[in-house]
N, CA and C atoms as a LAMMPS dump frame, in Angstrom:
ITEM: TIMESTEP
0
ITEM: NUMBER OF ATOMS
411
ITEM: BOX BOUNDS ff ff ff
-5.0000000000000000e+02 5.0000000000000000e+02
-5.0000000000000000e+02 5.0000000000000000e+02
-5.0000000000000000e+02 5.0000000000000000e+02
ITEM: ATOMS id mol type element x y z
1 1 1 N -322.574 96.346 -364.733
2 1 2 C -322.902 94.961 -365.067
3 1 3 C -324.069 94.958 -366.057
4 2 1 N -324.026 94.353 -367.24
5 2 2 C -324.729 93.892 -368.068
6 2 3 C -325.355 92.731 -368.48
7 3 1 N -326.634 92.373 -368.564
8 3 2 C -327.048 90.928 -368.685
9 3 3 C -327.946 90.415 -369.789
10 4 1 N -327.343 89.831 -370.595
11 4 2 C -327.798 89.658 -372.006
12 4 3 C -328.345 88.08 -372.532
13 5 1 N -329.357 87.655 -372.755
14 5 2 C -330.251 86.56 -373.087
15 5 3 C -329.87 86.257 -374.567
16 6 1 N -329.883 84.883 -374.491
17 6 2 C -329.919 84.294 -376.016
18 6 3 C -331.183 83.346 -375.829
19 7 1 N -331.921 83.135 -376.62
20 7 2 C -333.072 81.983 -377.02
21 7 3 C -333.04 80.901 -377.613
22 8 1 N -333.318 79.791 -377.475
23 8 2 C -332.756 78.847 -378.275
24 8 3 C -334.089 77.703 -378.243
25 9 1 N -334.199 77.068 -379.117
26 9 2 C -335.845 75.948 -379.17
27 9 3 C -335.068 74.464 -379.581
28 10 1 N -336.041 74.167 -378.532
29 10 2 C -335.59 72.039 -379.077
30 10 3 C -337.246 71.669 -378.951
31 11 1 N -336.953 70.375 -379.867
32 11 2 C -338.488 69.623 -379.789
33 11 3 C -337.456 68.23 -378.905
34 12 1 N -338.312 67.384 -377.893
35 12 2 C -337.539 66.594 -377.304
36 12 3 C -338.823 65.872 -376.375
37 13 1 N -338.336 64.063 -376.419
38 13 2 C -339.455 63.257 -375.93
39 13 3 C -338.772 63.218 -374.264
40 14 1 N -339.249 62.63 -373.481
41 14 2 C -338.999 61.859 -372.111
42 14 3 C -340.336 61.5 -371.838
43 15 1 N -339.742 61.249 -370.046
44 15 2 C -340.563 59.949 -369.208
45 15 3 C -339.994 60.408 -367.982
46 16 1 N -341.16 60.799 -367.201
47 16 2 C -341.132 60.955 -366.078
48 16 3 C -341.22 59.444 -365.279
49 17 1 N -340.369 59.45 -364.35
50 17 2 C -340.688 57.619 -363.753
51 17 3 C -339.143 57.13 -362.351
52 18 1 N -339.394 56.617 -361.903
53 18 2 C -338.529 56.164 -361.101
54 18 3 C -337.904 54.268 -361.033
55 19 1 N -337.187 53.917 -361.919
56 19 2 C -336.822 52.683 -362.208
57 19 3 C -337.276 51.82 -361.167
58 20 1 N -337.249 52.389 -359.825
59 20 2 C -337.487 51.186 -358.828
60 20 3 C -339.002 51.136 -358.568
61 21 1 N -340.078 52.072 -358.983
62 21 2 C -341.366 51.742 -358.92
63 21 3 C -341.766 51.265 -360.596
64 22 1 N -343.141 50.484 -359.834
65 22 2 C -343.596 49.579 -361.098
66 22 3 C -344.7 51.078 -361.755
67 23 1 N -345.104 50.259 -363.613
68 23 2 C -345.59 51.723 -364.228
69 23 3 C -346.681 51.957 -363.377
70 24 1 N -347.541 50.906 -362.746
71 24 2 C -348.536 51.785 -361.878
72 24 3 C -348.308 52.679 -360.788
73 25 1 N -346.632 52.585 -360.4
74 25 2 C -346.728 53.539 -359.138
75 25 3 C -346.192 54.591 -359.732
76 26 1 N -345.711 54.104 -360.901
77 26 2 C -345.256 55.264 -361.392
78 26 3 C -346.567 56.577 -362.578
79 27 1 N -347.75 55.707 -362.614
80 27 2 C -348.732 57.03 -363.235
81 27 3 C -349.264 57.685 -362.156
82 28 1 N -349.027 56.433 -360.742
83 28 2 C -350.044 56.87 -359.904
84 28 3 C -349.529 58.249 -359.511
85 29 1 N -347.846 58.633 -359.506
86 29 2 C -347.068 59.231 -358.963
87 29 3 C -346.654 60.61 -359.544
88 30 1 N -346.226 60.346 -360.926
89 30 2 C -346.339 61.589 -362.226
90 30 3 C -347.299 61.586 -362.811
91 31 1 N -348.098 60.672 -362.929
92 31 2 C -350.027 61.355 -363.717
93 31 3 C -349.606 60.826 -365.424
94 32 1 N -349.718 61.348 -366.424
95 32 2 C -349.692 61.102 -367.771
96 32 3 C -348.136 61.121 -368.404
97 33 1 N -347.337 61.863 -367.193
98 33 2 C -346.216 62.345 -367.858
99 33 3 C -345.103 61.127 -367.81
100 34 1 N -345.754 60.025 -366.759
101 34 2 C -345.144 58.348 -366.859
102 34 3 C -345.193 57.866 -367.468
103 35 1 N -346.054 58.358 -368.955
104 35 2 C -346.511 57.226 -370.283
105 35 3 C -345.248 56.09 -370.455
106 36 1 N -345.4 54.874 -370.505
107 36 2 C -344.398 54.303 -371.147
108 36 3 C -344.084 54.746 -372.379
109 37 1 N -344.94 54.906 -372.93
110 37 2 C -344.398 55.69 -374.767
111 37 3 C -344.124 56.854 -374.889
112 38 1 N -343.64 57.408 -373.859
113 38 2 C -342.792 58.51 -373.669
114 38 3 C -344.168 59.779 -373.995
115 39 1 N -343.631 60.85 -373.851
116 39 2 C -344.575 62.144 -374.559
117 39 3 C -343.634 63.776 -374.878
118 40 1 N -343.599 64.204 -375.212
119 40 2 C -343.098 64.974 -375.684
120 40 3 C -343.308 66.61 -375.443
121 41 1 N -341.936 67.742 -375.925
122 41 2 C -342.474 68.766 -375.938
123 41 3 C -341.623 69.84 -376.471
124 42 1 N -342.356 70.814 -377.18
125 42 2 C -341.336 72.191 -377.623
126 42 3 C -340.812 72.989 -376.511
127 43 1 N -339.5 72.957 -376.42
128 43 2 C -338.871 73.55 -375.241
129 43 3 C -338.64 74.98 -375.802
130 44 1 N -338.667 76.089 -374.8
131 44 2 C -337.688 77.42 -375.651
132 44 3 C -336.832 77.326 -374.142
133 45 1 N -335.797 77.462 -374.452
134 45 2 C -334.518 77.834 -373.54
135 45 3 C -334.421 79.29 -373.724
136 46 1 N -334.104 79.942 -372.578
137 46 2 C -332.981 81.411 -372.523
138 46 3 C -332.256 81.289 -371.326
139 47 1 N -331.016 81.409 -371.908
140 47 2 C -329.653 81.603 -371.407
141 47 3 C -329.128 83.041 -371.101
142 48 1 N -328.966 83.181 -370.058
143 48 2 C -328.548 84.946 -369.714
144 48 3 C -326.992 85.006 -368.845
145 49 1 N -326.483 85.665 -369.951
146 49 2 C -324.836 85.983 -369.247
147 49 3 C -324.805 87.368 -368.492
148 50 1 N -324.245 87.532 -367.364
149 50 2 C -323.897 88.389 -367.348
150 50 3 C -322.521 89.027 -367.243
151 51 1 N -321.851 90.522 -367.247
152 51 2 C -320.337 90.788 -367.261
153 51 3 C -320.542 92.489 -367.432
154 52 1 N -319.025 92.78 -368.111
155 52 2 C -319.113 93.946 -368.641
156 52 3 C -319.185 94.411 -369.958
157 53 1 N -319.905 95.525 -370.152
158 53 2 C -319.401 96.103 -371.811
159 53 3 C -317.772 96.022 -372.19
160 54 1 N -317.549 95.39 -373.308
161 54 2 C -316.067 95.502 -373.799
162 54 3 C -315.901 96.942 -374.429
163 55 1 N -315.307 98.315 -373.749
164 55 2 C -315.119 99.303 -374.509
165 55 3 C -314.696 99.348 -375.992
166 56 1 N -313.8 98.451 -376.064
167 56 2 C -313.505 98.337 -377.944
168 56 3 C -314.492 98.031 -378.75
169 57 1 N -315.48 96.649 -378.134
170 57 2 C -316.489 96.506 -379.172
171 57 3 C -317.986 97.124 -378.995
172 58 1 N -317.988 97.539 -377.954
173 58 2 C -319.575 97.622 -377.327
174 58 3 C -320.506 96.843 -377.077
175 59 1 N -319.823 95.886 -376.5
176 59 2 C -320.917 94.67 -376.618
177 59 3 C -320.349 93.449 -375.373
178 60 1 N -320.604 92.96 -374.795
179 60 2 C -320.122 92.074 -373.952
180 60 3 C -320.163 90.967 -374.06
181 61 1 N -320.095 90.123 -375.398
182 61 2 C -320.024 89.371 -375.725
183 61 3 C -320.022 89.046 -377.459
184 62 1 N -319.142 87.87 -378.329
185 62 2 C -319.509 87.919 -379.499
186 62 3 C -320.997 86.845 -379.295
187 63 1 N -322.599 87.186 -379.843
188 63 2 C -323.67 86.01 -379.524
189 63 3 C -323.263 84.856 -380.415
190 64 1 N -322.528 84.978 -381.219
191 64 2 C -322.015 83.612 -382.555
192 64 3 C -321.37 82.525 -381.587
193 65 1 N -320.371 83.321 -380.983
194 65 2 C -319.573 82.297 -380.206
195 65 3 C -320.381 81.911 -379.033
196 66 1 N -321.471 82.189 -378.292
197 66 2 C -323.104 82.37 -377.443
198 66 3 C -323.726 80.761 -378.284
199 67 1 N -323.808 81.418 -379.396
200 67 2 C -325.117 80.247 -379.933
201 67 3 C -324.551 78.982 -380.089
202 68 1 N -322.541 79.428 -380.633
203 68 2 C -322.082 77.806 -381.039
204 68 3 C -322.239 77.353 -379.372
205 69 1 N -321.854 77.632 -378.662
206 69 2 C -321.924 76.654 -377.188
207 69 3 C -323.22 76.391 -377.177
208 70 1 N -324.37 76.97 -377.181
209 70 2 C -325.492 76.367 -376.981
210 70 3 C -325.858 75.12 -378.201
211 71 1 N -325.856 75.751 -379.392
212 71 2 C -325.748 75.033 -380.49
213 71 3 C -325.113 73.359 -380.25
214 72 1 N -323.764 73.318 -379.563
215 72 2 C -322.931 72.598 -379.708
216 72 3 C -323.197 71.732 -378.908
217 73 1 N -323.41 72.128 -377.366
218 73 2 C -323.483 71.27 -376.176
219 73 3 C -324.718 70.943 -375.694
220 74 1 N -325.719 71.625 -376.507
221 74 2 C -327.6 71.865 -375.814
222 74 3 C -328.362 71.29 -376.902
223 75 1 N -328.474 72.393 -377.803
224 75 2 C -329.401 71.991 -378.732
225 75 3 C -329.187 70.971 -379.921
226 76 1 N -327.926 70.57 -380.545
227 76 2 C -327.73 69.248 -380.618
228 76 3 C -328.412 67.726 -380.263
229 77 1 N -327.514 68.066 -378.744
230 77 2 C -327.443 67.218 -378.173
231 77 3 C -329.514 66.476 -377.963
232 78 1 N -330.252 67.751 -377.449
233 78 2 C -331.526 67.234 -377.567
234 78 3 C -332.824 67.654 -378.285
235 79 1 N -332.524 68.47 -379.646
236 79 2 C -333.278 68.435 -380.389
237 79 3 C -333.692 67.23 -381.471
238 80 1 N -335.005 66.311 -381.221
239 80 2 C -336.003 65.361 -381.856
240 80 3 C -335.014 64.143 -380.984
241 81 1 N -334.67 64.437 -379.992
242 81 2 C -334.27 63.622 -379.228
243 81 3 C -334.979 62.441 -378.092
244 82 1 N -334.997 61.593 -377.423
245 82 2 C -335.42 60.875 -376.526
246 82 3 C -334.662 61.169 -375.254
247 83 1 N -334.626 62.025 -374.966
248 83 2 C -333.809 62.58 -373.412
249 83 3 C -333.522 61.59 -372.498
250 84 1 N -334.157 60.361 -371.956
251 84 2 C -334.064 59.392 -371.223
252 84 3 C -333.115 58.636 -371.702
253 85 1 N -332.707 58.221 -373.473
254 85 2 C -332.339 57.477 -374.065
255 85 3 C -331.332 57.895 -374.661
256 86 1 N -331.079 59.209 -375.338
257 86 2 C -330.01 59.461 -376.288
258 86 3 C -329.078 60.448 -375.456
259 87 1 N -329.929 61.048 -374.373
260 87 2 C -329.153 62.611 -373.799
261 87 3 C -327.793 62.079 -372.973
262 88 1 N -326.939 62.208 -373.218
263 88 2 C -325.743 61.413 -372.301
264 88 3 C -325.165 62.625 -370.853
265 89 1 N -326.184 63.598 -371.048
266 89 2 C -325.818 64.509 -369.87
267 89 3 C -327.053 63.942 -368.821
268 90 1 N -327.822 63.513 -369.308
269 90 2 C -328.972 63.183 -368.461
270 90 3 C -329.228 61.313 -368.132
271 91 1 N -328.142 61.337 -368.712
272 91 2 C -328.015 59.638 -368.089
273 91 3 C -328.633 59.347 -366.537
274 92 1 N -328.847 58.029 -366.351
275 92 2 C -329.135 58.001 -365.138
276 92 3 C -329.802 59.065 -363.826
277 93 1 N -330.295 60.073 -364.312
278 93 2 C -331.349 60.891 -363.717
279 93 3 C -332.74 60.904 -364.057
280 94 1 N -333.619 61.482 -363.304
281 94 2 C -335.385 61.465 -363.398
282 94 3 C -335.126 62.43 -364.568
283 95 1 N -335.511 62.648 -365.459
284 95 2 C -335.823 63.613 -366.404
285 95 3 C -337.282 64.777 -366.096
286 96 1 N -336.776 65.717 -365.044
287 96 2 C -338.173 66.593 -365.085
288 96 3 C -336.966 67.754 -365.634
289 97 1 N -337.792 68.742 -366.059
290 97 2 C -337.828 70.021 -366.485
291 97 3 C -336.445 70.451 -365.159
292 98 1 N -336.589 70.305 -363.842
293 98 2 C -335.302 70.587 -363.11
294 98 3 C -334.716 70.773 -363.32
295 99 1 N -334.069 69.055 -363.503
296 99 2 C -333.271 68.32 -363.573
297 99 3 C -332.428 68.688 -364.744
298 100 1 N -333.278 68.791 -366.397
299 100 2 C -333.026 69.427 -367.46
300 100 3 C -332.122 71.027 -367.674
301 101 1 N -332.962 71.661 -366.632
302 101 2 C -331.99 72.95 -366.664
303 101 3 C -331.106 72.745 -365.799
304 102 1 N -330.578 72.145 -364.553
305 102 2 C -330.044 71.83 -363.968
306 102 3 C -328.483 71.579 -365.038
307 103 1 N -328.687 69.91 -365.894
308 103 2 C -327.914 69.62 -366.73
309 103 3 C -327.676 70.637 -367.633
310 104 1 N -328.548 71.413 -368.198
311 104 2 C -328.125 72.591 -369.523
312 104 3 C -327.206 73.531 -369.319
313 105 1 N -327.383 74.199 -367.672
314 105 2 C -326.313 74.432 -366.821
315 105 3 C -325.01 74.122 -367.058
316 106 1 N -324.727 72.72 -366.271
317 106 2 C -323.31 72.445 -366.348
318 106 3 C -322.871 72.013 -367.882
319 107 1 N -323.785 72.016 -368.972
320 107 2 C -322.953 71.946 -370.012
321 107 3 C -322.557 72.764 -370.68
322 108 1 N -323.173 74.433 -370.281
323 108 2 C -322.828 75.126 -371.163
324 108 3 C -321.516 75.813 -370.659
325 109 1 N -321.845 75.939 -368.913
326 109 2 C -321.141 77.083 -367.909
327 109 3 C -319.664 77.078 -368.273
328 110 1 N -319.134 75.927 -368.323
329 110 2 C -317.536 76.159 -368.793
330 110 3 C -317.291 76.628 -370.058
331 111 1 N -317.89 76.771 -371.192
332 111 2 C -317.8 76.583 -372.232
333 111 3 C -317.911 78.637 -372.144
334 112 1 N -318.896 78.878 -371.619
335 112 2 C -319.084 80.383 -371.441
336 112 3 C -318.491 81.23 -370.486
337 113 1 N -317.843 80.326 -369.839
338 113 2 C -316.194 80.939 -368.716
339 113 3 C -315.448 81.263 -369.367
340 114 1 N -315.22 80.544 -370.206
341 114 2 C -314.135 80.557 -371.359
342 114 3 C -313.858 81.823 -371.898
343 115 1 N -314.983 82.198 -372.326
344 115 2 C -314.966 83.37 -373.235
345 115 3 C -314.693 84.59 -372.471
346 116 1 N -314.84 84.624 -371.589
347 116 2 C -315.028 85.764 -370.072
348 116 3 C -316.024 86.143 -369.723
349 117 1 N -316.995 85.581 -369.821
350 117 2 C -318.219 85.522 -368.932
351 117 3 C -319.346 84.748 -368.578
352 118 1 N -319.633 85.255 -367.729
353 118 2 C -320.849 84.836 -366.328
354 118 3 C -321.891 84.262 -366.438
355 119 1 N -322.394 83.207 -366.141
356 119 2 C -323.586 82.25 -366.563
357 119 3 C -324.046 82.97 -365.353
358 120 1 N -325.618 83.466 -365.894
359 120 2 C -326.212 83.835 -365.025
360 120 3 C -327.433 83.19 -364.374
361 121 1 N -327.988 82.881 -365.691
362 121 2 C -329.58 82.017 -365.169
363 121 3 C -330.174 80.847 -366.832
364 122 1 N -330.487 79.803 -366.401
365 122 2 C -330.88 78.998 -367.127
366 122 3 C -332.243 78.833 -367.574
367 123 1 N -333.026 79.67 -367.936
368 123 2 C -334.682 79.01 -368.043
369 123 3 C -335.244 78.468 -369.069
370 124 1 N -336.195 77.516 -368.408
371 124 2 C -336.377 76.888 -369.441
372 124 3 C -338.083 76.298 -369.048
373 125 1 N -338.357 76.292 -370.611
374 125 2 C -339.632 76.347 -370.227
375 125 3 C -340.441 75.27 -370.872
376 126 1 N -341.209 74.277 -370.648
377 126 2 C -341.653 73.035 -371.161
378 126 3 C -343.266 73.029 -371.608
379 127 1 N -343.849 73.905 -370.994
380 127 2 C -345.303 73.876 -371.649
381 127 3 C -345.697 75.522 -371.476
382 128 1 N -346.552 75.807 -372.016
383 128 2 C -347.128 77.507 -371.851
384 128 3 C -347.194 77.878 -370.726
385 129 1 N -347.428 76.523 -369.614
386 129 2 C -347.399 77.029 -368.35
387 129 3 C -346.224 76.582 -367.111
388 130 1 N -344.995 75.602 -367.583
389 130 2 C -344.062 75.106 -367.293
390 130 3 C -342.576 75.763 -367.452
391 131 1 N -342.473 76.793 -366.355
392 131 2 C -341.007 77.571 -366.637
393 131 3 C -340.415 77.1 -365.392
394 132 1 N -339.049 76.879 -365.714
395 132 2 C -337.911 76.622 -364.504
396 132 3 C -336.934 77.749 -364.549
397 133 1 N -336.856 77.953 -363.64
398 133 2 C -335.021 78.89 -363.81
399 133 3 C -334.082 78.606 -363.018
400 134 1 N -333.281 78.151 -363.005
401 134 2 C -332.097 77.826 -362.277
402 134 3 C -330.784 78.767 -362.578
403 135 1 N -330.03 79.207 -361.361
404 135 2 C -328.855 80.129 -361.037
405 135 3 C -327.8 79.715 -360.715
406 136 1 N -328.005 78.876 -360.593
407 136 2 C -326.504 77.562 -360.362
408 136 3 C -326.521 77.486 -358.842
409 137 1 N -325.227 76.806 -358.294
410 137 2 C -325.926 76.158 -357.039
411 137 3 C -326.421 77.331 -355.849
């Protein structure tokens, strides 16, 4: 078994907040990251498949056909984006960093079945000191 990382960067706004509390319960609750005017951040994503070496090519994967799924379904979708507002995978959810890899997850995972292999781990990381990783459920 082999397990191979791709990297990928978005710049992207949100809002931490819960529709049914008012904005004061909501700074009282997330701190700065409730701004109504949203706030922002440089994300780096890595995506790690894992599988086998293909004896014909040496390699367990083509990364072109790697980056278009990320490209296509991820970084698109929320690079100079408003995540609360434009992201249609993140509709109707809290927008934390989770939640985010959570969604980056199910948009890529079929797309990388496809090809014949294994979504292994999602991380993603929101400030110098803000990393998530998620493994699926």
């Amino acid at each position: 078994m082999i397990y191979l990382t791709r990297r990928e960067r978005f710049s992207a706004a949100h809002r931490l907040f819960q529709p049914g509390l008012s904005d004061i319960e909501n700074l009282e609750f997330y701190g700065s990251c409730a701004n109504p005017n949203w706030h922002g951040h440089n994300y780096v994503l890595w995506v790690t498949v894992k599988g086998e070496i293909n004896r014909e090519n040496g390699y367990l994967v083509d990364l072109k056909k790697v980056s278009k799924i990320l490209k296509d379904r991820v970084v698109d979708k929320l690079d100079h984006k408003n995540i609360n507002l434009e992201v249609d995978f993140m509709k109707d959810m809290i927008v934390s960093t989770e939640n985010l890899a959570v969604g980056i997850w199910n948009q890529i995972e079929p797309g990388l079945r496809k090809l014949g292999i294994e979504l292994h781990s999602v991380k993603l990381q929101e400030t110098e000191n803000n990393i998530v990783e998620y493994f699926g459920k």
